[in-house]
MOPAC internal coordinates of N, CA, C and O (Angstrom, degrees):
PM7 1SCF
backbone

  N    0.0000 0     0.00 0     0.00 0    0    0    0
  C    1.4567 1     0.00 0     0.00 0    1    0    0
  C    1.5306 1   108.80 1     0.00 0    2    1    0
  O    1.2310 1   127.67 1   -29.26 1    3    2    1
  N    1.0406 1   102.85 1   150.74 1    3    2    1
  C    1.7244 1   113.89 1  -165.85 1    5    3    2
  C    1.5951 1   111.44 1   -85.72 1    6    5    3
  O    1.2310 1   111.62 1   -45.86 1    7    6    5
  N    1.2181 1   133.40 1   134.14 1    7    6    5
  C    1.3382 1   116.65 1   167.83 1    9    7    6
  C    1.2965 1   136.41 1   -31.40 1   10    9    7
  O    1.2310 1   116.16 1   135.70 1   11   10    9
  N    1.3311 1   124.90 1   -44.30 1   11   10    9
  C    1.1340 1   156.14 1  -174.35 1   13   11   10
  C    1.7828 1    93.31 1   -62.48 1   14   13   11
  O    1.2310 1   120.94 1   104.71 1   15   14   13
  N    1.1750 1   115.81 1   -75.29 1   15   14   13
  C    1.2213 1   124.13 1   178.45 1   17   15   14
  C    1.5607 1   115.58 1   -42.48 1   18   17   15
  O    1.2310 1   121.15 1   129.48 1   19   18   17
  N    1.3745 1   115.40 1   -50.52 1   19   18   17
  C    1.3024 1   132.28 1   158.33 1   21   19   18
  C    1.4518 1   112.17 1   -14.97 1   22   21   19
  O    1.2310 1   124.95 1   101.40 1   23   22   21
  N    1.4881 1   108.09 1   -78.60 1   23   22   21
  C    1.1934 1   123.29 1  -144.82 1   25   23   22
  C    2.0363 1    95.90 1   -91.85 1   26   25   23
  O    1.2310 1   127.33 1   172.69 1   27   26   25
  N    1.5818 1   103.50 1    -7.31 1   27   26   25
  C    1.2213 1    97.33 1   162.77 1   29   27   26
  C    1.6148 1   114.76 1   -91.83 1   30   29   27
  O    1.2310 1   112.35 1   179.66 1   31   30   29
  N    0.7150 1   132.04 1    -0.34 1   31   30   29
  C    1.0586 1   130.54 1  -169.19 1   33   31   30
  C    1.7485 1   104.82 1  -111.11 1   34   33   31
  O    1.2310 1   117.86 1   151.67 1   35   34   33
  N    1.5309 1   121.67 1   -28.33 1   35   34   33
  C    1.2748 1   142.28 1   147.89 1   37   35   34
  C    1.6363 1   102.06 1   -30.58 1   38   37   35
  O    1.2310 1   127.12 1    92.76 1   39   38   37
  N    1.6198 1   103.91 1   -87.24 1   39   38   37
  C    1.5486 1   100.34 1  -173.47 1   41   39   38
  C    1.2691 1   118.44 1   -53.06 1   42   41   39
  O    1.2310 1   115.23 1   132.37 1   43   42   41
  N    1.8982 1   126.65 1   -47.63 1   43   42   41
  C    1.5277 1   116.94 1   169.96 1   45   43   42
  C    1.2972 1   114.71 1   -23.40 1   46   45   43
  O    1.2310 1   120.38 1   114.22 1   47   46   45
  N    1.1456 1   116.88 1   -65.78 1   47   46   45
  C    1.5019 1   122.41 1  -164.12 1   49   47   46
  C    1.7872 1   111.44 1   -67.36 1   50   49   47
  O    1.2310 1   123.64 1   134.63 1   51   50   49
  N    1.2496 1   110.63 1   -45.37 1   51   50   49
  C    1.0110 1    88.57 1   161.58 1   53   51   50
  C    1.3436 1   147.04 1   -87.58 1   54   53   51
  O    1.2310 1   121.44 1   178.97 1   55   54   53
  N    1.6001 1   114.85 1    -1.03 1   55   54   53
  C    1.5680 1   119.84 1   164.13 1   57   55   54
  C    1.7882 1   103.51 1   -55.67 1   58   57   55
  O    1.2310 1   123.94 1   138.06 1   59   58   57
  N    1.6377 1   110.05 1   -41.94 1   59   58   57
  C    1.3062 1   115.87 1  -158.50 1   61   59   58
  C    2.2701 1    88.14 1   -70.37 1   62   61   59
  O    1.2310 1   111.67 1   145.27 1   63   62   61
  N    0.8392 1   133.31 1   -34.73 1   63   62   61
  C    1.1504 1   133.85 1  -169.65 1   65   63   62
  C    1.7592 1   109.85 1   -66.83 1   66   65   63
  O    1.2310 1   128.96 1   139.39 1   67   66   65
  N    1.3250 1   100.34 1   -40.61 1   67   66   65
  C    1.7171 1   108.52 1  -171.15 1   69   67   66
  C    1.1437 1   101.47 1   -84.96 1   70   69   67
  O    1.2310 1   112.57 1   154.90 1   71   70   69
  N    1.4015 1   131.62 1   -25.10 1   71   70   69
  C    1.8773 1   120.86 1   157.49 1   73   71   70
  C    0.9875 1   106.47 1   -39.33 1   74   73   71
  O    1.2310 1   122.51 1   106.26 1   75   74   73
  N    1.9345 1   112.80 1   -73.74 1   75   74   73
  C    1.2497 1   118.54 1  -167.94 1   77   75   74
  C    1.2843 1   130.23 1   -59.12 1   78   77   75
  O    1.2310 1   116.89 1   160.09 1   79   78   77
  N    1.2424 1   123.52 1   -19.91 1   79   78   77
  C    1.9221 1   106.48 1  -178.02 1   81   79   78
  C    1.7219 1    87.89 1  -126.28 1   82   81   79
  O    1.2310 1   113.17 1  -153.93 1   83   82   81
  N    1.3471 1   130.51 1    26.07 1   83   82   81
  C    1.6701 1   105.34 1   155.54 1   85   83   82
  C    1.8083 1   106.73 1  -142.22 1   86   85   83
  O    1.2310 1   124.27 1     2.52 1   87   86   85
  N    1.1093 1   109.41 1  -177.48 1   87   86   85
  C    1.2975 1   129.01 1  -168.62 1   89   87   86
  C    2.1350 1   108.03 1  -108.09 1   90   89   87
  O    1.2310 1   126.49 1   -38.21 1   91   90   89
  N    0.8837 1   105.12 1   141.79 1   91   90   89
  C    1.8527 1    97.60 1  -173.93 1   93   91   90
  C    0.9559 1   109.93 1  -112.42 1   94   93   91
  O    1.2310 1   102.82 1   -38.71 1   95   94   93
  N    1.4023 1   149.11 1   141.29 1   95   94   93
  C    1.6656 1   105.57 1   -13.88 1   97   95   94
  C    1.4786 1   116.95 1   -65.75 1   98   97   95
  O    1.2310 1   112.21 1   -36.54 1   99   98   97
  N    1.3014 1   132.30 1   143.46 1   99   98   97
  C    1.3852 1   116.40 1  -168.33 1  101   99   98
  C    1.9965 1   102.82 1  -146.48 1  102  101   99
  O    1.2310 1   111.62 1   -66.84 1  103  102  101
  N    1.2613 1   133.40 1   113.16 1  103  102  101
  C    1.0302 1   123.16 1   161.52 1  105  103  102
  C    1.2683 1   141.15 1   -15.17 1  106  105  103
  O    1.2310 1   112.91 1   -65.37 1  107  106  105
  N    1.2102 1   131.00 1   114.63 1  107  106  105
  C    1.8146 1   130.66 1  -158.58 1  109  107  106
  C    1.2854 1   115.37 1  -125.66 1  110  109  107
  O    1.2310 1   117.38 1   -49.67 1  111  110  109
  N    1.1969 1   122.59 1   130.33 1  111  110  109
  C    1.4860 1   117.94 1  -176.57 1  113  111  110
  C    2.3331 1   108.64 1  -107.89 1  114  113  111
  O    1.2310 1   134.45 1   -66.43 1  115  114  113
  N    1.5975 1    89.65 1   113.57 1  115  114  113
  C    1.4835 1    87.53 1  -175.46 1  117  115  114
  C    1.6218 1   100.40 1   -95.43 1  118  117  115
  O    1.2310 1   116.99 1   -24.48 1  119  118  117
  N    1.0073 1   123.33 1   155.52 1  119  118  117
  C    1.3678 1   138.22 1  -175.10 1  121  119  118
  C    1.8221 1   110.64 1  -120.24 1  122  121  119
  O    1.2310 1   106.15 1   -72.43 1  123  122  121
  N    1.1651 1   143.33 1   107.57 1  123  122  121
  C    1.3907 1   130.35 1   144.66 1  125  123  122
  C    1.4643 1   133.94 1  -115.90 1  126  125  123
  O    1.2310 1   106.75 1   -29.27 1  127  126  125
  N    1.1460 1   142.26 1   150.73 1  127  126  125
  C    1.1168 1   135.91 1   164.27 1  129  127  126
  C    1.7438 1   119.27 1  -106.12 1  130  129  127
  O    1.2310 1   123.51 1   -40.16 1  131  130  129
  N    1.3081 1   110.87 1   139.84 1  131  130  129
  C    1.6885 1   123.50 1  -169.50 1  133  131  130
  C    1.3072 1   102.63 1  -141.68 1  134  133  131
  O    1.2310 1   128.37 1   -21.26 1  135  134  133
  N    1.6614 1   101.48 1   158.74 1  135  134  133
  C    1.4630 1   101.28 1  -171.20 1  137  135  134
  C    1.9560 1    87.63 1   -79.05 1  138  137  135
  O    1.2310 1   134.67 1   -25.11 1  139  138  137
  N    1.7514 1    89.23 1   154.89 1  139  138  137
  C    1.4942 1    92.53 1   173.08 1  141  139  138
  C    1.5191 1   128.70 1   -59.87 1  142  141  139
  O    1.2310 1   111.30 1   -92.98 1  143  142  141
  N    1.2718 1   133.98 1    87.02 1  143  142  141
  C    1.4178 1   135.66 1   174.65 1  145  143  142
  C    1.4280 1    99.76 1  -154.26 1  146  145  143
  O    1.2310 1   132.31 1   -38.01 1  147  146  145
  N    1.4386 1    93.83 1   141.99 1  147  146  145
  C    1.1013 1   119.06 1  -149.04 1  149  147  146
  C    2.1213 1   105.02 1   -69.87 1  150  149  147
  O    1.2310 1   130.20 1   140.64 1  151  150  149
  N    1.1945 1    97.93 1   -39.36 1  151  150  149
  C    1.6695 1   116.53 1  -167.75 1  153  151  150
  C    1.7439 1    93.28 1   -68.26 1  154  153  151
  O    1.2310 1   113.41 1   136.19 1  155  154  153
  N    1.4686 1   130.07 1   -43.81 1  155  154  153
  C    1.7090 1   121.46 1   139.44 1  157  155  154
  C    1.3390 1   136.22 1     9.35 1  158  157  155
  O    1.2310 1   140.63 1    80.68 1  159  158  157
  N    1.4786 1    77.57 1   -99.32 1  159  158  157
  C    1.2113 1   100.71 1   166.21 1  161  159  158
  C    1.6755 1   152.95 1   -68.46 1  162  161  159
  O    1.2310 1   135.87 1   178.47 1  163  162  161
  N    1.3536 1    86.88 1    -1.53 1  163  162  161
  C    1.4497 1   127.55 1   160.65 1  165  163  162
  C    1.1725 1   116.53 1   -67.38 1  166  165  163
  O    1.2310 1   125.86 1   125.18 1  167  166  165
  N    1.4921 1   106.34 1   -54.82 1  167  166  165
  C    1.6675 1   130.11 1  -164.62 1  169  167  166
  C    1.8014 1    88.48 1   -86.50 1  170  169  167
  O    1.2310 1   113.46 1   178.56 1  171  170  169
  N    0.7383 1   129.98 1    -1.44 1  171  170  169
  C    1.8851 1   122.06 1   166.21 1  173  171  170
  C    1.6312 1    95.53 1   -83.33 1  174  173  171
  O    1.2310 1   131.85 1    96.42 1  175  174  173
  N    1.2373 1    94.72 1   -83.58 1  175  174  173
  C    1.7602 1   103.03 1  -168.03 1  177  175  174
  C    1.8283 1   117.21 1   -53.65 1  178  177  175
  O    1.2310 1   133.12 1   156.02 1  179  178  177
  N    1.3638 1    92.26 1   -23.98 1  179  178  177
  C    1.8836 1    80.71 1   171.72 1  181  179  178
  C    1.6197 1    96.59 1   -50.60 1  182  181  179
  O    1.2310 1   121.07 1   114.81 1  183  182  181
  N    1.2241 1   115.56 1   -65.19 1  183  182  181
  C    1.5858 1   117.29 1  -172.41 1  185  183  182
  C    1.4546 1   123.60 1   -28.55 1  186  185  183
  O    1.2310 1   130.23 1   135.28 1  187  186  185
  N    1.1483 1    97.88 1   -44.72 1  187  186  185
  C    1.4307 1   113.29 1   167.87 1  189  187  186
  C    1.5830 1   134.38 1   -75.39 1  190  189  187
  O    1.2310 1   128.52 1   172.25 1  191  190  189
  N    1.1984 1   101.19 1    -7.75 1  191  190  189
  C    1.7315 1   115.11 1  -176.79 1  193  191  190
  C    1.6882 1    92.63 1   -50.73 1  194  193  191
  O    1.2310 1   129.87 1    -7.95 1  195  194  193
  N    1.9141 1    98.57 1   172.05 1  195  194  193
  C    0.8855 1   100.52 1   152.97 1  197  195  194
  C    2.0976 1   116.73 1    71.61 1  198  197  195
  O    1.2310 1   125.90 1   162.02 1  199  198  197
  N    1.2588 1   106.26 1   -17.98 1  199  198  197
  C    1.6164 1    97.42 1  -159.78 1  201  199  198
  C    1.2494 1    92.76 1  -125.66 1  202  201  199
  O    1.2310 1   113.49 1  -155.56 1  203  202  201
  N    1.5386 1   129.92 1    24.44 1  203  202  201
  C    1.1456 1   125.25 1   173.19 1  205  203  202
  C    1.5027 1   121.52 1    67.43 1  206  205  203
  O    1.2310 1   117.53 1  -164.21 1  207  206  205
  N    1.1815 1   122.30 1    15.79 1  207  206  205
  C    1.5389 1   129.63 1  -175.57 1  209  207  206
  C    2.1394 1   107.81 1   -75.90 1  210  209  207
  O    1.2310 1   131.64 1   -24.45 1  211  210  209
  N    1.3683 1    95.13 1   155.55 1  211  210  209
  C    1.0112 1   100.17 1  -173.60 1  213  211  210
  C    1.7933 1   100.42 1  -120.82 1  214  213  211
  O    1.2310 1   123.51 1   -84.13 1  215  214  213
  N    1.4821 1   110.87 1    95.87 1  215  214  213
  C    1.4886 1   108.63 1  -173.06 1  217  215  214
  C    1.6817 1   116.62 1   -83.21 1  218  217  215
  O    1.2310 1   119.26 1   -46.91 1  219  218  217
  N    1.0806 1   119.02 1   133.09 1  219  218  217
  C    1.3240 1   112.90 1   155.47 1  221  219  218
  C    1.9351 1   122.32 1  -110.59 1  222  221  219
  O    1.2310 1   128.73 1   -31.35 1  223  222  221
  N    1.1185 1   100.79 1   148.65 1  223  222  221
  C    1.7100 1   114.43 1  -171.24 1  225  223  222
  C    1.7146 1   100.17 1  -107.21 1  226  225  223
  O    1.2310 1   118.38 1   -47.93 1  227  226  225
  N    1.3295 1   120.68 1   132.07 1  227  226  225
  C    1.7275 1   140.13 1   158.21 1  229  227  226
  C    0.9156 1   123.73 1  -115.58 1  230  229  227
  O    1.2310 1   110.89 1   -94.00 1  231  230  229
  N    1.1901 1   134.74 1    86.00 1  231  230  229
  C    1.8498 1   128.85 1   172.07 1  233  231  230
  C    1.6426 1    97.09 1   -53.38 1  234  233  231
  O    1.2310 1   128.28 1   -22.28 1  235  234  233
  N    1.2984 1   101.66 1   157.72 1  235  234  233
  C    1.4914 1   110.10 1   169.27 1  237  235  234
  C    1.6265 1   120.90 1  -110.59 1  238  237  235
  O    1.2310 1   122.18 1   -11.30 1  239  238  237
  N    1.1782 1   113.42 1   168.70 1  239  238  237
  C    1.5768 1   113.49 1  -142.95 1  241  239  238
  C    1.4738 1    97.83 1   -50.62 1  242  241  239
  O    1.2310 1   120.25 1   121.20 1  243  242  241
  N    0.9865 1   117.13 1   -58.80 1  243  242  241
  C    1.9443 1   133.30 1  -164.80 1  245  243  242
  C    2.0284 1    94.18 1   -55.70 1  246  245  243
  O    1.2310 1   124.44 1   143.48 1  247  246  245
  N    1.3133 1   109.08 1   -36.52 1  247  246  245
  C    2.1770 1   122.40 1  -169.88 1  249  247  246
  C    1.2661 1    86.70 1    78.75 1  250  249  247
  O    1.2310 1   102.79 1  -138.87 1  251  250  249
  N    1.6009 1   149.16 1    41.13 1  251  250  249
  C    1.2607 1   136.08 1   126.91 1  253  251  250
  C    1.7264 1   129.47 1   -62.09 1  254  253  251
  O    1.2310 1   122.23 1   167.01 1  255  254  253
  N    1.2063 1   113.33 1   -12.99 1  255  254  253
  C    1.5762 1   123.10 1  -156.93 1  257  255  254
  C    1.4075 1   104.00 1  -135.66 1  258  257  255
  O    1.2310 1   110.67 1   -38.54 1  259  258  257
  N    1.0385 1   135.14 1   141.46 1  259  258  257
  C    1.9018 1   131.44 1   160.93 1  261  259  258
  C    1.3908 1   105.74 1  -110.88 1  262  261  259
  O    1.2310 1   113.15 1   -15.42 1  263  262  261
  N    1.2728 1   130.54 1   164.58 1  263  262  261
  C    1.1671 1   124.16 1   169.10 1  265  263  262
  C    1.3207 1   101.07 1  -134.29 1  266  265  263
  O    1.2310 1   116.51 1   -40.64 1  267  266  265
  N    1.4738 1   124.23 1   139.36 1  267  266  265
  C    1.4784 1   127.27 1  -168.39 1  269  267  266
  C    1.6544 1   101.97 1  -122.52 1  270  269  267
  O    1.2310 1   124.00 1   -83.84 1  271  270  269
  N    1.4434 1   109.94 1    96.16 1  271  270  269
  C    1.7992 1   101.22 1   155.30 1  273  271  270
  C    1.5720 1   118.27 1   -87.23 1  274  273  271
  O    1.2310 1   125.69 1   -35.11 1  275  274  273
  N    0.9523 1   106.67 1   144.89 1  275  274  273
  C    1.2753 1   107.41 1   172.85 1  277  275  274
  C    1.7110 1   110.25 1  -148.90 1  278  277  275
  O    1.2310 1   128.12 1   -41.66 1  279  278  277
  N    1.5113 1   101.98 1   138.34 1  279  278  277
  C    1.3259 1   108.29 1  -164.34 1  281  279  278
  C    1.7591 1   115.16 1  -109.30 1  282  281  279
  O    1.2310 1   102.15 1   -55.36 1  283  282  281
  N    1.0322 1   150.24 1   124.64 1  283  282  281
  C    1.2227 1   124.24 1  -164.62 1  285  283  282
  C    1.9758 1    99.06 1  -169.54 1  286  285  283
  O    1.2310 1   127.86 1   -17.34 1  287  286  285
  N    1.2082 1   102.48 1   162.66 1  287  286  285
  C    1.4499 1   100.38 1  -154.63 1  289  287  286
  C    1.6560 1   103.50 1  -109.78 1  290  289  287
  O    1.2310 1   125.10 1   -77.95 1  291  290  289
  N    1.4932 1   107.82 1   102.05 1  291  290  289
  C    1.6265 1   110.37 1  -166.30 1  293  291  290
  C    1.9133 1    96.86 1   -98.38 1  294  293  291
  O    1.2310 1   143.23 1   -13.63 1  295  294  293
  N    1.6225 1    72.49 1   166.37 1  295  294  293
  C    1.7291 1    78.89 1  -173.29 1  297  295  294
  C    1.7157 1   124.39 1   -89.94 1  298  297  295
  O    1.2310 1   131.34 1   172.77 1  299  298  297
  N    1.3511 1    95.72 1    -7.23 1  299  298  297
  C    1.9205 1    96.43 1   177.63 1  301  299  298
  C    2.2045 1    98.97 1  -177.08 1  302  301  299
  O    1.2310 1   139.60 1    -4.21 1  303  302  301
  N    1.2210 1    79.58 1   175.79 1  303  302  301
  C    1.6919 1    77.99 1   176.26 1  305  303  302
  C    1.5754 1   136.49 1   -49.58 1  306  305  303
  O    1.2310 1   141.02 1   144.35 1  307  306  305
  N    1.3317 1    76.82 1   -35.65 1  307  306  305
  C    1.7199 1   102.98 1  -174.60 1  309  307  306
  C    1.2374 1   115.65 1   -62.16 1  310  309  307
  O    1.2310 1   118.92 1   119.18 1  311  310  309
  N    1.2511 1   119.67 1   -60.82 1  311  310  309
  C    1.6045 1   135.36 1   152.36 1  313  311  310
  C    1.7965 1   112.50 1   -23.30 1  314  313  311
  O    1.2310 1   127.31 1   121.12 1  315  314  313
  N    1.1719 1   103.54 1   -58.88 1  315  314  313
  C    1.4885 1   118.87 1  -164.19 1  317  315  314
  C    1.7254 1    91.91 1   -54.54 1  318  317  315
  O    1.2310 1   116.49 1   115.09 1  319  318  317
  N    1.4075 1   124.28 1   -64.91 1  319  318  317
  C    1.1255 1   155.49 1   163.27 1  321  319  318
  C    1.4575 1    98.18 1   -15.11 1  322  321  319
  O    1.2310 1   128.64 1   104.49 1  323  322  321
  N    1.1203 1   100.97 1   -75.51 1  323  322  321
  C    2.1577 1   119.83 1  -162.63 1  325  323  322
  C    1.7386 1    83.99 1   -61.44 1  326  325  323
  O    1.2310 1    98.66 1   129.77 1  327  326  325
  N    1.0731 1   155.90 1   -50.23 1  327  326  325
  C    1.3176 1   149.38 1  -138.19 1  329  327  326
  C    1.7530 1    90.74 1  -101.33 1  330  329  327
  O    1.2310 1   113.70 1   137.25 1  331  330  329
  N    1.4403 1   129.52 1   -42.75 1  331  330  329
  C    1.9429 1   116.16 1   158.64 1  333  331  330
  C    1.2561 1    98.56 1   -46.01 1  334  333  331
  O    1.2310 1   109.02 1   107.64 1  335  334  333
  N    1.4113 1   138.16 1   -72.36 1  335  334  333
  C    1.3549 1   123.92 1  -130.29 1  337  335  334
  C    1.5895 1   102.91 1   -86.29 1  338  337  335
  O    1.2310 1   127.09 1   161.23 1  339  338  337
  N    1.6177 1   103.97 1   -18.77 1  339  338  337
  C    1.7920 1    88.75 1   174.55 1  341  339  338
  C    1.7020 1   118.17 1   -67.86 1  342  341  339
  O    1.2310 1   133.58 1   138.08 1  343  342  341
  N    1.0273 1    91.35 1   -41.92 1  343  342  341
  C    1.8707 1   108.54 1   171.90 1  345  343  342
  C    0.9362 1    99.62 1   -30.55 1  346  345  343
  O    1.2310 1   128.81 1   110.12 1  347  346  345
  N    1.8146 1   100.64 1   -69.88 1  347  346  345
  C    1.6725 1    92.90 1  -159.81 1  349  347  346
  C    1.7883 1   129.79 1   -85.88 1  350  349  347
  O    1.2310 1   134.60 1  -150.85 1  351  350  349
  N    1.2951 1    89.37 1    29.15 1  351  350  349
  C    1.8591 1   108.12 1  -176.68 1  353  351  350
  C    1.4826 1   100.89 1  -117.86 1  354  353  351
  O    1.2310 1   119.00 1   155.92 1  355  354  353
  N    1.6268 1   119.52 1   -24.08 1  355  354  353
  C    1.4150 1   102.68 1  -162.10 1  357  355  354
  C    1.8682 1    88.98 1  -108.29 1  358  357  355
  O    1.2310 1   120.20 1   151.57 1  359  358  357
  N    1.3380 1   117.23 1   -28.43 1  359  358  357
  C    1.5896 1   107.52 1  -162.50 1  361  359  358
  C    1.2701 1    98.32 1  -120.75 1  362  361  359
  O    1.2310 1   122.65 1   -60.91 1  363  362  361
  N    1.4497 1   112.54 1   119.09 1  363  362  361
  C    1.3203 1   127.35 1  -152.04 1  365  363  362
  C    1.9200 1    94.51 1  -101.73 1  366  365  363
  O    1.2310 1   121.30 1   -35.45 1  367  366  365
  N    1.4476 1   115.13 1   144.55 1  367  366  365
  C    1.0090 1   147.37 1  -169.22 1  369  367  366
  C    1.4889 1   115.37 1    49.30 1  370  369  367
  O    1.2310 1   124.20 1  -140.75 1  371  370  369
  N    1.7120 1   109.55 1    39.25 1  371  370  369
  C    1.6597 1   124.68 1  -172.86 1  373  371  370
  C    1.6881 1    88.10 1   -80.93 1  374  373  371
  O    1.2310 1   122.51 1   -33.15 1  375  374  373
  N    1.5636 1   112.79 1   146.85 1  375  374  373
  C    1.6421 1   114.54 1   155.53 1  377  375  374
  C    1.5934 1    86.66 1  -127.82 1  378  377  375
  O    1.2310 1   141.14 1   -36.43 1  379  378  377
  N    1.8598 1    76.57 1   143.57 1  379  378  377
  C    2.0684 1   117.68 1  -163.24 1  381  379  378
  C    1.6124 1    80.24 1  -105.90 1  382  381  379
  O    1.2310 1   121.82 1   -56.57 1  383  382  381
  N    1.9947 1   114.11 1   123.43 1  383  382  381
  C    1.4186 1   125.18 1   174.19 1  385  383  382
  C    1.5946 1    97.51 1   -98.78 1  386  385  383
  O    1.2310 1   120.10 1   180.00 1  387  386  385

């Protein structure tokens, strides 16, 4: 199976998951990790401007890694969805938890 396919079949399942155990619009907690630099981590939260999110930043023990939660209140699965795949098109070598 192809990556591509992979990672479609990734989101299917999980759009079908965020029906099932939440209510819409419903608060979402996204998780990523980036190497620590600052222009990064920039490029996470620009995404996030604007939508009322409440980000938090973690360097990791060694300050090679950041970890970005960010909490913010989307309006349905789909949304939740569209906000992984921009990440992972605009901020290059980001991993989506």
């Amino acid at each position: 199976m192809s990556a591509e396919k992979k990672t479609e079949a990734f989101y299917k399942k999980l759009k079908a998951q965020l029906y099932d155990t939440s209510t819409w619009p419903s608060e979402y907690l996204y998780k990523f990790i980036v190497k620590s630099d600052a222009k990064k981590i920039a490029e996470v939260e620009v995404i996030f401007d604007n939508l009322g999110a409440v980000i938090n930043t973690t360097e990791s023990k060694n300050g090679k890694y950041t970890s970005i939660s960010i909490s913010v209140k989307m309006n349905n699965p789909e949304h939740v969805i569209e906000k992984y795949i921009e990440v992972s098109e605009k901020v290059e070598g980001v991993i989506s938890l």
